[in-house]
N, C-alpha and C positions, 0 to 999 in steps of 0.2 A: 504494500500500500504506500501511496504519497509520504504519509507522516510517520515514518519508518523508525524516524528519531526520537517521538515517546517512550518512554521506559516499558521495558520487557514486564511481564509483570502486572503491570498496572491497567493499559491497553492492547487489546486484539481486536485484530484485525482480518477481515477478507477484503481481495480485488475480485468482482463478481464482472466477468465479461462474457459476450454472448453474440452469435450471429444471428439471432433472429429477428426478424425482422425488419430493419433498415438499413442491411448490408447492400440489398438489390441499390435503395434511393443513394447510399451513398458512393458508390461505385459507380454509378451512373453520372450521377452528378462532378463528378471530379475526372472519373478519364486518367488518361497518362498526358502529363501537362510535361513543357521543357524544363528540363532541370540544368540550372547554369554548372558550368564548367571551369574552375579556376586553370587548368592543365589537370593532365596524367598526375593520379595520385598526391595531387596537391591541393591541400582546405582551401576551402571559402574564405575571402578576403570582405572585405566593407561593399568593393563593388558588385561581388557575388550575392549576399546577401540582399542588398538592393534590388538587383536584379529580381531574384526570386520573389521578394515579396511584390515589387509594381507587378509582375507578372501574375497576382494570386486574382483571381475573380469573386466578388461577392453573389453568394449564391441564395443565399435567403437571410430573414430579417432577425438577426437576435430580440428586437423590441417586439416585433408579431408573435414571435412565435415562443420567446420567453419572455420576456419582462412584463404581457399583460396578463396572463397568465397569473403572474403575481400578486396584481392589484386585487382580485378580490378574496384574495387570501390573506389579506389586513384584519378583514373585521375579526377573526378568530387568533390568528398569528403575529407576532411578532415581525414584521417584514423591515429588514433593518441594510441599508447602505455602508458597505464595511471602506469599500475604496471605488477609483476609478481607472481606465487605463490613457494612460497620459496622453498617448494618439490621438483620442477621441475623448475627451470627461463625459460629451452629452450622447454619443452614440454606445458609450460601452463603462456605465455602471456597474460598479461590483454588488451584488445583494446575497445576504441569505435570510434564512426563514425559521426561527423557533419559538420554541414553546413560550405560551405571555406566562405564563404559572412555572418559571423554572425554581425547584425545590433546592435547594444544597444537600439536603437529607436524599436526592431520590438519582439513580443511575441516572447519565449523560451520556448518548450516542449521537455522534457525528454523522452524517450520510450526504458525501461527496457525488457531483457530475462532471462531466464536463471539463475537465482537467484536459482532456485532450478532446480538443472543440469539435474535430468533426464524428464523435461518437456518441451519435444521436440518442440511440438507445438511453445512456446515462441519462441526459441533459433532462427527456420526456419521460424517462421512470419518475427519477424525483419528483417532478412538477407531479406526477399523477398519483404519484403516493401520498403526496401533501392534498390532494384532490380527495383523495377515496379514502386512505387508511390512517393516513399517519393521527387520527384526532383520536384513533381506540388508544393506539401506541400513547400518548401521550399522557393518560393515565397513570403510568406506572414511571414511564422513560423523560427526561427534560434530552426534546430532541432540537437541533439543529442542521438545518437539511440546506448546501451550497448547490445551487443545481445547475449553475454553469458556471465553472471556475475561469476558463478560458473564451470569455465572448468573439473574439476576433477568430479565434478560430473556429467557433463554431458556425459564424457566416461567411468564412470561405472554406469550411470544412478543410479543416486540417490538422494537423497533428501539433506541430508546433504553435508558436506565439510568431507577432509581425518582426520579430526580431531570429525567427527561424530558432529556436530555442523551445525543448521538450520540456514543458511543463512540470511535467511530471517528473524529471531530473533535476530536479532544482529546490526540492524541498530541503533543504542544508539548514543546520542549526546557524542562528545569528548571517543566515546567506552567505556561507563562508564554503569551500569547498575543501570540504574534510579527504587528505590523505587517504587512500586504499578506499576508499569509500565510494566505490565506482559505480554502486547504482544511482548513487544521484549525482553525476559528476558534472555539474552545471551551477554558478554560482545563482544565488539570486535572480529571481524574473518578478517584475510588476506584480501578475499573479500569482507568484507561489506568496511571495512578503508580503502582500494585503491579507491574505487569509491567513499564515499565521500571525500578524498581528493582531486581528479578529480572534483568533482561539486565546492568544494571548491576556486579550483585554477580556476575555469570559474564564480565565481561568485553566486554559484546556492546556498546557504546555506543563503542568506540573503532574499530569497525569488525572486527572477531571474526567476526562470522558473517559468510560468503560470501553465501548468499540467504537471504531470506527468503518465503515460499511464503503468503499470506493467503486462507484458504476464505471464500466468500461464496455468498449465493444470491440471484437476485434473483425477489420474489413477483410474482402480480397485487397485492396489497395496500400494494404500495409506491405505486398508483396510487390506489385505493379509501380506504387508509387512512391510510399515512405519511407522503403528502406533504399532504394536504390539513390535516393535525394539524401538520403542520411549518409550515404558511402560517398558520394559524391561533395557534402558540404564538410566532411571529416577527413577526405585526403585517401577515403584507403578503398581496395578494390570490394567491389556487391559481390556478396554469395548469397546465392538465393536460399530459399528458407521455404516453410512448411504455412500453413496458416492451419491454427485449431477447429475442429468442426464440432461446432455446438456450444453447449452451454460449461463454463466450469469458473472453478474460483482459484486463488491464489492466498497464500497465508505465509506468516511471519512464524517460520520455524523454531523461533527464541519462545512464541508463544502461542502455539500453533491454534488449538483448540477445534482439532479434528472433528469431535461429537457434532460441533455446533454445525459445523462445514456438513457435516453427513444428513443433518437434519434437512439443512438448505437445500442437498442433494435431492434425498427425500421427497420433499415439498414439489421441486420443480419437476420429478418422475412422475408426479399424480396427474400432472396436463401435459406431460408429453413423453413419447415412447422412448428409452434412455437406458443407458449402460454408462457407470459406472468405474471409475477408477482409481488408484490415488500411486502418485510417484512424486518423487523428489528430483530437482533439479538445482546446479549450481546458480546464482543469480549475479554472476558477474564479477563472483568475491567469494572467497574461501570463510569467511565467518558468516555469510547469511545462506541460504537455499529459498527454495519458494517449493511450495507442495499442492496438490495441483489434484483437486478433486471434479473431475468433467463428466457431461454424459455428451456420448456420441452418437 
C-alpha cells in the first residue's frame, strides 16, 4: 500500500486491484500514445518531460465526474479540502470525505482512490461506497475515504502526475527519499504531501488509523503503455511483462493479516466465478515482499 511507512503493528493494510470492469473504457480511451525519446538508454531530461506531458490529452472531467459527486455528500459527511494542485488551484482541488461523529474511542480506517488517476475503478468505488455503504460502516468505524488522490491524472488517464512522476512512489516519510527503500523511490509529489499532511493534521501518522484499504486497477495499458514510457523516461531497456487477470489484493508482509484478505476473497467469490491463490513475491527490496491473494 501507498502509506507503507506506518508502523508495522499498528496499521494493515491491503492494495485491492481488479480488471473489471473499466479496463475495456480505459484502454480505449488512451491507445498507444508517443513516448519521447531522450537517446538509447538515456532518462528523460526537462525537455523530455515537457514533451510528454503537452503531448497528454484531457479525456474526461475530474469536476463531472468526481467533484459533484461530492457535493451532496455534505449534508451527512464531513467533505473537507485538504490541498490543491498548483497547475490548476481551481480545476484540480484536493478533497476527502469523513465521518462528522469521529470518536477517539472508536477504530479509524482510511480508504484510498485514485492514486494512480487513470484507474477508474478506485476513483468510482469510493465515491459509491460513500453512496450506498459506507453510513452502516460508520457506526462502528471513524472512516475517511480520499477518492481521487491524483486529479490530473485521472483526466488524462494516466498513471503518473503532470510532472511524469508515480504517485504512488512517493509516499516517503518527511518527502525525503529513504536509502534501499526502492519501492517508493520518488521524493515528494504535490499529491502524495497534501495527503499526508491531511493524515497528519487528523492524527493518522502516529499510527491512528487501524487499516488502510488502497483501490487500484490494473489495465492492459500498463503493458502497451506505462511501462514501456517508464523504461523509456528511466534510461533503461522494456521487458515486457504479464498483466494479472482478475481480481486480487496485495499486503504488507510485516503485517500481513491473511484471514482478513481470505474473507475479502471470500466475499468477492459469492458474485463471481473465482479461484483462489496466495504467493509471495519480492517487492523491489529484500526486507519487504507483497502476498498476493487473486481469483482468476
Amino acid at each position: 500500500a501507498a502509506f507503507a511507512d506506518l508502523p508495522p503493528g499498528r496499521c494493515f493494510s491491503a492494495t485491492m486491484r481488479t480488471l473489471v470492469g473499466t479496463a475495456a473504457l480505459t484502454t480505449a480511451a488512451v491507445g498507444r500514445s508517443t513516448i519521447p525519446s531522450a537517446g538509447a538508454l538515456k532518462p528523460w531530461g526537462a525537455s523530455e518531460r515537457d514533451e510528454w506531458r503537452t503531448s497528454r490529452k484531457v479525456v474526461r472531467s475530474y469536476r463531472e465526474e468526481v467533484l459533484t459527486k461530492l457535493e451532496p455528500l455534505a449534508e451527512r459527511w464531513e467533505v473537507e479540502k485538504y490541498g490543491a494542485l498548483s497547475q490548476d488551484p481551481e480545476r484540480f482541488p484536493l478533497y476527502s470525505v469523513r465521518s462528522r461523529r469521529w470518536e477517539a474511542s472508536r477504530p479509524s480506517v482510511l480508504i484510498t482512490g485514485g492514486v494512480h488517476g487513470y484507474e477508474t475503478s478506485g476513483v468510482q468505488g469510493a465515491l459509491l461506497f460513500l453512496q450506498s455503504a459506507a453510513a452502516a460502516y460508520s457506526e462502528s468505524f471513524n472512516l475517511l475515504v480520499v477518492p481521487c488522490v491524483s486529479p490530473w491524472g485521472y483526466e488524462t488517464i494516466q498513471r503518473w502526475n503532470a510532472q511524469a512522476v508515480d504517485p504512488n512512489r512517493s509516499f516517503n516519510p518527511r518527502g525525503e527519499v529513504v536509502a534501499g527503500r526502492s519501492f517508493n523511490p520518488e521524493a515528494a509529489t504535490e499529491e502524495s504531501a497534501a495527503l499526508l499532511s491531511h493524515l497528519e493534521a487528523l492524527g493518522g501518522r502516529d499510527g491512528r488509523f487501524l487499516c488502510h484499504i488502497d483501490l487500484h486497477e490494473t489495465t492492459d495499458t500498463d503493458e502497451s503503455e506505462f511501462r514501456p514510457a517508464k523504461a523509456a523516461r528511466d534510461g533503461v531497456a522494456f521487458e515486457p511483462g504479464t498483466i494479472p487477470d482478475g481480481f486480487y489484493l496485495v499486503a504488507d508482509v510485516t503485517n500481513p493479516r491473511l484471514d482478513w484478505h481470505a474473507a475479502i476473497i471470500d466475499a468477492v467469490r459469492r458474485r463471481t466465478h473465482a479461484r483462489a491463490e496466495v504467493r509471495a513475491a519480492p517487492r523491489h527490496t529484500s526486507s519487504r515482499e507483497q502476498v498476493r491473494r487473486g481469483t482468476h
